[in-house]
N, C-alpha and C positions, 0 to 999 in steps of 0.2 A: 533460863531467862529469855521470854520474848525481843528478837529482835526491833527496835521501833524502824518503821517503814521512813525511808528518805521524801519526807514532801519537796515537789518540784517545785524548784524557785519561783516560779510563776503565782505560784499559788499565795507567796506571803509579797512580791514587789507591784504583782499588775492590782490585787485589790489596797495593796497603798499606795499607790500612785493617784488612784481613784479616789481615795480618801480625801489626800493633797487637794486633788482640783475641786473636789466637792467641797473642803474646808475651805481652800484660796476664795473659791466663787463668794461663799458663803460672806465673808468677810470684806470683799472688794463691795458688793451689793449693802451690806450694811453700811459702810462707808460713803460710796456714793449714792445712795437711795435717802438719806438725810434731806438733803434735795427734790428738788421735782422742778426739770426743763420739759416746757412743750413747746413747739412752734406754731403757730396760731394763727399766723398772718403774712404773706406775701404782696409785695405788692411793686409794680416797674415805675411807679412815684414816690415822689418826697413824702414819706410819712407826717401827718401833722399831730404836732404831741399836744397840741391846747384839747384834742377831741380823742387824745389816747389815754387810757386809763386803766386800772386795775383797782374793783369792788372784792372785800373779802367777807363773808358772811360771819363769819366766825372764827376773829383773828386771835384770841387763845388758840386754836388749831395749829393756822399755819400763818405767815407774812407772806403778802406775795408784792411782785413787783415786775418789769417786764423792762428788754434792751430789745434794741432795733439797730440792726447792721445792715449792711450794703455791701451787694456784692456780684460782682458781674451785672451791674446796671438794674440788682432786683433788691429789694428793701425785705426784711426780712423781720421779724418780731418774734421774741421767745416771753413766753411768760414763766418766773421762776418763782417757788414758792420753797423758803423756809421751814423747816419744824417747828412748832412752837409747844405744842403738847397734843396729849392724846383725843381723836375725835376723828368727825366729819364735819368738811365745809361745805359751802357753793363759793367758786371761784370764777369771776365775771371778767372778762379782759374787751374793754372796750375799744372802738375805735370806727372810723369813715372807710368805709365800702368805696372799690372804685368807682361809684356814682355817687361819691360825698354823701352817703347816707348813711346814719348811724345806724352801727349794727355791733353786735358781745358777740361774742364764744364764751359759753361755760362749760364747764369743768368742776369735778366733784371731786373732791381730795379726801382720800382718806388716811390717818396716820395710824402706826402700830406701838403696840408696848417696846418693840426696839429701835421704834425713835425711825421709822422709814415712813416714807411716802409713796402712795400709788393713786394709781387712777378710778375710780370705782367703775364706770363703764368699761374699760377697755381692760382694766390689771395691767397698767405700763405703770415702766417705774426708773429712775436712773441706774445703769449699773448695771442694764440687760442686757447690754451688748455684750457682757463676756458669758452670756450663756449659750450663743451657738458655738461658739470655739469648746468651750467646755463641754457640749453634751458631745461634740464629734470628736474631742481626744475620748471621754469616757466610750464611745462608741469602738473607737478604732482599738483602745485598751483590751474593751471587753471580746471584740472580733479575735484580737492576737492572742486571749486567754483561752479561746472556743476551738483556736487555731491548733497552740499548743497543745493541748489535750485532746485534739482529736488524731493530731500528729504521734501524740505520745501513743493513743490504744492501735492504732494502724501500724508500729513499729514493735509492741510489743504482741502482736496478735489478739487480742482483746476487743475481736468485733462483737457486736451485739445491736439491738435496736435502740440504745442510748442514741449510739455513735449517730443513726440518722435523724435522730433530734439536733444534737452535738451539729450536723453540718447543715442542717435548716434553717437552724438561729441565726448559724453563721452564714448562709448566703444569703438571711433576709437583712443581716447585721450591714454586710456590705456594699447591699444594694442601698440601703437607708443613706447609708455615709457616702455615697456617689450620688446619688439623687441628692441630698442634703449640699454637696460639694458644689454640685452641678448649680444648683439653685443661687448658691453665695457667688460663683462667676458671673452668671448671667446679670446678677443686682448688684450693683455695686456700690449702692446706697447703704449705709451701715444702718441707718434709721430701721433702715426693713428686718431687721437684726433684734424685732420684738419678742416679746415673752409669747405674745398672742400670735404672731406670724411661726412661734419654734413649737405652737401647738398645734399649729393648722399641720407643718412640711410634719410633723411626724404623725399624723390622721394621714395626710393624703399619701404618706410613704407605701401604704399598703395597697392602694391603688393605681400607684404610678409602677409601683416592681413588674405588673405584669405585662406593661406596656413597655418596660425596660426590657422584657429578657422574652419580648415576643419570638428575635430573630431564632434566638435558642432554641424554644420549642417548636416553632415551623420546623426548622432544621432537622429535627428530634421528629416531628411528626411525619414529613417525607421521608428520609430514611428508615422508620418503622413501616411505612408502606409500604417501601421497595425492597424491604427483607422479607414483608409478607408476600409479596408476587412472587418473588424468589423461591418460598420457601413452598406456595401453591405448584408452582412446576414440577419442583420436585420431589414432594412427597404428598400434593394431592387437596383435593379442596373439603375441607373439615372445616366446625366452627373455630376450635382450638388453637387454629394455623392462621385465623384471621385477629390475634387479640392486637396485636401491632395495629391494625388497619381502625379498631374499634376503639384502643387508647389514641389516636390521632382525631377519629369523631368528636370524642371528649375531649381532646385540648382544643378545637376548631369552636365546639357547641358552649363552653364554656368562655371565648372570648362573644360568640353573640349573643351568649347570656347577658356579656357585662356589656356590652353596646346596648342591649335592649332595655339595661335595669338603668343606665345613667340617663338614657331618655329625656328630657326636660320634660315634666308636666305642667302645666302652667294653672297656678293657683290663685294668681290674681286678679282682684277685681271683686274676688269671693271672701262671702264671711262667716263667721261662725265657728266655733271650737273644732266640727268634723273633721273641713277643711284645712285646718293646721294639726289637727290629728294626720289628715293623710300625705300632707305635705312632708310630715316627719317620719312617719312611715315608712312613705318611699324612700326616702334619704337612709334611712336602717339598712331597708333591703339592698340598695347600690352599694352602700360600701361592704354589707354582710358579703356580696354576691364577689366583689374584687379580692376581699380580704382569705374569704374561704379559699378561691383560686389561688393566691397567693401560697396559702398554707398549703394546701396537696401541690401545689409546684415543688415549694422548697422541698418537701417530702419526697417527688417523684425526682427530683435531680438530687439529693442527697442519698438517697437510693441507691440511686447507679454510680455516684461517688464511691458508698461504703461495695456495693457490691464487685465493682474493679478493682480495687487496692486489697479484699479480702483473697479475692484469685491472684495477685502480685505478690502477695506474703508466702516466703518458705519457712517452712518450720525448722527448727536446729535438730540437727542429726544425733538427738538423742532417745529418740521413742521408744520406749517399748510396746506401743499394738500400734496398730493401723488397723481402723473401723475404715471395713466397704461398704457404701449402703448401695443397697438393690434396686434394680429396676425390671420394668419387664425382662422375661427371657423369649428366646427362640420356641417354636412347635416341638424340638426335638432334644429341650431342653439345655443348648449351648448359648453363650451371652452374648445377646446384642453387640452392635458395635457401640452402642454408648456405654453399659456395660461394662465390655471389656478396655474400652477407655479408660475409667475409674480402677477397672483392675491394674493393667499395667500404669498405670501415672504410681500405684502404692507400690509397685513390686521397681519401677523405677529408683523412687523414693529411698526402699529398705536397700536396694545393691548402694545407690549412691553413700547413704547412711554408713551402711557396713567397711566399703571402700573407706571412706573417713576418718571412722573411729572405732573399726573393728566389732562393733555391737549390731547385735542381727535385733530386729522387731516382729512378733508375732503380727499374723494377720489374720483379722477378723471379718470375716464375710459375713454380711447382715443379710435380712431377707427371707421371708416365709413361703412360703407355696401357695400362690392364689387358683381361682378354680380353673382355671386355663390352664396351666402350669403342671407338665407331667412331674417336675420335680421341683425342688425348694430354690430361691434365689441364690443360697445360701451354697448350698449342694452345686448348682452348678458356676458359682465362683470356685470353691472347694477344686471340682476335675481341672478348670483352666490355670489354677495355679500348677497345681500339681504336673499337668504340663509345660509350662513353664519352668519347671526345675525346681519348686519350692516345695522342701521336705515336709511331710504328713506331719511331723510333729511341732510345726511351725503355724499352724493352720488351727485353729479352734472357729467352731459352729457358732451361727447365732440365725437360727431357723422358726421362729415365731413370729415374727414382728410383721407387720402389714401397712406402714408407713415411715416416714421420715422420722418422729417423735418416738416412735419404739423402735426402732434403727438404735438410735441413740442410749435409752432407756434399757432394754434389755440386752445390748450389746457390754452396757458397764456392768450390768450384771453378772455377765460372763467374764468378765475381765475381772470382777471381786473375785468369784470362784477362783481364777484360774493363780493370782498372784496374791492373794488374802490379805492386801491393803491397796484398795481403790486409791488412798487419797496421795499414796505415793508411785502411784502408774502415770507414764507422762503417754498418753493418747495423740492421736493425729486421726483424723478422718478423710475419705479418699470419695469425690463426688466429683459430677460434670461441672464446667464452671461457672454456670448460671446458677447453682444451687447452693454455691460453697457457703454462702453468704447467711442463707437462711438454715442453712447447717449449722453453723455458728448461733444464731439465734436460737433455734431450739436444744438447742445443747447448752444455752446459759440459762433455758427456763428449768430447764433440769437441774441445773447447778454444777455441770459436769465442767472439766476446765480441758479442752480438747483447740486441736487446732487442725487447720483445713487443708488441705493438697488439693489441686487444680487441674481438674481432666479436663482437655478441649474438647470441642465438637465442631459439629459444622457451621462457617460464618452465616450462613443464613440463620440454622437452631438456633442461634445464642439470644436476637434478639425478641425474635418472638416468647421465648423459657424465658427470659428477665421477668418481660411483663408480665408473665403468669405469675412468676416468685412474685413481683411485686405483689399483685392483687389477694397472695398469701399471705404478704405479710399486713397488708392493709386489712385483710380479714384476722388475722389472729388479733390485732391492735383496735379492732372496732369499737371498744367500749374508750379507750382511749380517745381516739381521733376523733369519737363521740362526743367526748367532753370538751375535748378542745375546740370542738366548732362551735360548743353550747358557750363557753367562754368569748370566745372571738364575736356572736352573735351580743352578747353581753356588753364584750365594748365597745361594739359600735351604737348601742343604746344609748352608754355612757357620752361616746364621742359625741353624738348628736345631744346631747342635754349640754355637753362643754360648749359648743357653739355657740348656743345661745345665751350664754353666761356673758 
């Protein structure tokens, strides 16, 4: 009988909790939304009520009526209107201008089948103000649900490219709920606490992140520079040595992208359908051009999230293989020192292992023979084990493969052969630790359930090999990231049509 899998508490308390505030809102907004308060009128005089009034166009709708308070030496006017049944008014609240000139405010009232009132220009309605508190516990719910489960696949080793969707969300989750935070300090006006103003701050959230977490990426983009100067001295000036230098162009050219797209164009004075064609337009392209940034940010710093904590993970000293994957070799067919990094971090690994728990791990050397290459990758991990002190019959081949994907792929292959149930072989792979990450990744498109060992290399290497793994992984996901910027271009279509609503 199948065991059933323990779901994490999270998974049945943080989406009912979510439920709670959605139902509580729910209910609080039908209750006070019965109602309709607006304030309408200021004034640092004695209001006179013989020339104050309120006209209701169609009072089967709603009743309306209005109070004037005083406060802090300023005269104040609310006009409040009743449910009475279902419809539309026009609601006219009259009164003297401070030059004693008669002057209305109207207002369109609209009622609903559940007996609430809103505003038909604006969509205000009583009862709104528990929606920013609510969408920021649901915010911060959903941040601690993104948290938890990204915390849970990083402890259990279960990296993959989920995981850097998983922390994207979550650091565009959290910027949201600090810019949103930020916003409610600086106003302290509850009034501003609209339906219409918690549609604007979460529209302009995607543009305010990148001006949030600029300090970051400057940060990120001088130290990629100065890993690349580094890494020019000492091993030489090549394009491959510059991508550090080339991802910091692109974090610099993509902020004066978004300085050049928010541009103000000035539209006015002009008429005609074009000119509000192009007015909207641009406004598309501005937030398309903030929002896109936004999304390969969170990308490129969840990234380097997953990819650090994937090198921090040890695997439990139970293995039976250890996959080496290959890299170049020496002219004379001995491995590189990156290489042999990879080697010894696995033959580290299997002594520590063995010390532990008495169980030795087969080692599998990956790697085929490219045309350079007097002999196979494969072959000349094989002698430096063997010197090393690791017995011939601990040692099995995997001598075809020509990249990272049949590294993996043909390696399980051998490991079927070799123990005649794949599905019960517990694997470990042994790579520099810029790569471990994307080792991980294409070992879950395989389906293979494998876990990573962590070669160092040199601190300059590290940063310039991230950015390439990235720009890998960014290319094997292209039809993806594809969609999702066709999406994102979509809602800012949308945003902009909600504006104007």
């Amino acid at each position: 009988m199948t065991k059933l899998k323990k779901v994490p508490k999270r998974y049945i308390i943080i989406p009912a909790l979510v439920f709670l505030i959605l139902l509580g809102s729910f209910f609080y907004i039908m209750i006070a939304a019965r109602t309709y308060t607006k304030l309408v009128y200021v004034s640092d005089t004695p209001i006179d009520s013989k020339t104050t009034y309120v006209t209701v166009e169609n009072p089967d709708v709603v009743t309306a009526d209005y109070e004037c308070v005083q406060q802090n030496d300023f005269y104040y006017c609310y006009l409040k209107a009743e449910y009475a049944g279902l419809g539309k008014t026009e609601v006219v609240f009259h009164y003297q201008d401070e030059n004693d000139k008669p002057s209305e405010s109207i207002s369109v009232l609209e009622t609903t089948v559940l007996g609430t009132i809103d505003e038909d220009a604006t969509m205000n309605f009583n009862g709104q103000e528990i929606l920013f508190p609510a969408f920021i516990l649901i915010v911060l719910l959903t941040s601690l649900f993104f948290l938890g489960t990204l915390v849970g696949k990083i402890r259990k080793g279960e990296f993959s490219y989920s995981m850097v969707a998983l922390g994207g969300v979550l650091l565009y989750l959290l910027g949201m709920m600090f810019i949103m935070l930020g916003y409610s300090l600086i106003s302290f006006d509850s009034l501003s606490f609209t339906f219409s103003n918690l549609r604007t701050m979460i529209i302009a959230t995607g543009m305010f992140f990148p001006i949030l977490t600029s300090p970051v990426l400057f940060i990120l983009a001088v130290a990629l520079s100065i890993s690349n100067i580094w890494l020019v001295r000492h091993e030489g000036f090549r394009l491959m040595n510059l991508l550090g230098i080339l991802l910091s162009l692109v974090i610099f050219a993509g902020y004066v992208a978004m300085i050049i797209s928010s541009l103000k164009t000035d539209y006015s004075g002009k008429e005609g359908d074009i000119f509000n064609l192009l007015e909207n337009f641009h406004l598309v392209i501005t937030i398309f051009v903030f929002y896109a940034f936004s999304y390969m940010e969170c990308m490129l710093l969840s990234t380097m999230l997953c990819a650090v904590t994937s090198t921090l993970y040890i695997p439990p000293h139970d293995r039976d293989y250890i996959i080496i994957l290959g890299c170049a070799i020496r002219s004379d067919g001995s491995p590189t020192p990156l290489l042999r990094g990879r080697i010894d971090r696995a033959i580290a690994f299997e002594r520590e292992q063995f010390s532990d728990t008495g169980k030795h791990a087969v080692f599998v050397p990956s790697g085929g023979q490219g045309s350079d290459e007097v002999i196979s990758e494969a072959e000349s991990m094989k002698r430096y084990l063997l010197e090393q002190g690791v017995p011939e019959e601990q040692i099995i081949l995997e001598d075809k493969s020509v990249n990272t994907l049949q590294n993996m792929s043909f390696s399980e292959k051998v490991i079927g052969r070799d123990c005649g149930d794949i599905e019960k072989a517990k694997i470990a792979f042994s790579t520099t630790n810029y790569h471990v990450f994307r080792g991980y990744t294409l070992a879950k498109k395989l389906g293979m359930k494998v876990l990573g060992l962590s070669a160092k290399t040199k601190p300059y290497f590290y940063p310039n090999a991230f950015v390439r793994e990235f720009i890998g992984l960014l290319y094997e996901q292209k039809w993806r990231h594809l969609l999702l910027l066709a999406l994102i271009a979509l809602m800012c279509v949308v945003f902009v049509i909600l504006s104007y609503l």
